[in-house]
Every structure is written in structure tokens, then in C-alpha cells.
N, C-alpha and C positions, 0 to 999 in steps of 0.2 A: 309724078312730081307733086310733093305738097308745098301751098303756096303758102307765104308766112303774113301772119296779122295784117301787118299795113299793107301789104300787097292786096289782100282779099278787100282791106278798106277801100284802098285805091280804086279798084274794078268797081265797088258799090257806087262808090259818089261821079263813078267815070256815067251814070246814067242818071235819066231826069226821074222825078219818082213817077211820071206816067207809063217812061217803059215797064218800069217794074211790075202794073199792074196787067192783069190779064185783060178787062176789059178797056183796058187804055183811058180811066180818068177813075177818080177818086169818090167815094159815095158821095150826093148831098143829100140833106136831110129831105128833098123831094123825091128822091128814089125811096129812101126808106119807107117814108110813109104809106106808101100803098103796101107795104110787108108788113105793118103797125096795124092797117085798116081791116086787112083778113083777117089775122091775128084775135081781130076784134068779134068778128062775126064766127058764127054757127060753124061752118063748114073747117074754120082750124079746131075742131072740140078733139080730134085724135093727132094733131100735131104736139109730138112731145120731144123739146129741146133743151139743151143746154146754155147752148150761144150761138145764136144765128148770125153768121158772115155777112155783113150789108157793103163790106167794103169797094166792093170793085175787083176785088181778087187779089189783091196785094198780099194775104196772108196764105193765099192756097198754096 
């Protein structure tokens, strides 16, 4: 069965954006920071990324 635009809209907004996320809430900028603070030190010198995910998992 393929479901049509506003139907698939429908199911989207039928949830709170927390369900959405895997870890069940939204990054704040105090999570992130300890991922900013490594970042900063010695031990990330072979971390090599593009764009690291802070979100909460909303985008996995």
C-alpha cells in the first residue's frame, strides 16, 4: 500500500517531536559541550569528521 503526501503528513504531526527522537529529547547546548571540549583536546588529533550528530537522534 503506498500512502499519499498528506496522509504520510498526517502520521508525522500525529507524534510529539520527542517520540521522534531515539534518545527521547532534543540536544541542548550542555550535551554538546563536553563533545566541543574533547574536540578541543589532544586525544581527538585522529578524529576526522564531516558532521557530527549532537542531536538526540532525530536524524538517524
Amino acid at each position: 500500500m503506498v500512502m499519499s503526501l498528506a496522509d504520510a503528513v498526517m502520521v508525522w504531526e500525529s507524534f510529539s517531536r520527542t517520540e521522534l527522537i531515539l534518545l527521547g529529547s532534543i540536544g541542548e547546548a550542555d550535551d554538546i559541550g563536553g563533545v566541543v571540549a574533547f574536540l578541543c583536546t589532544k586525544n581527538a588529533k585522529r578524529v576526522n569528521v564531516q558532521r557530527m550528530e549532537a542531536s538526540g537522534g532525530i536524524f538517524l
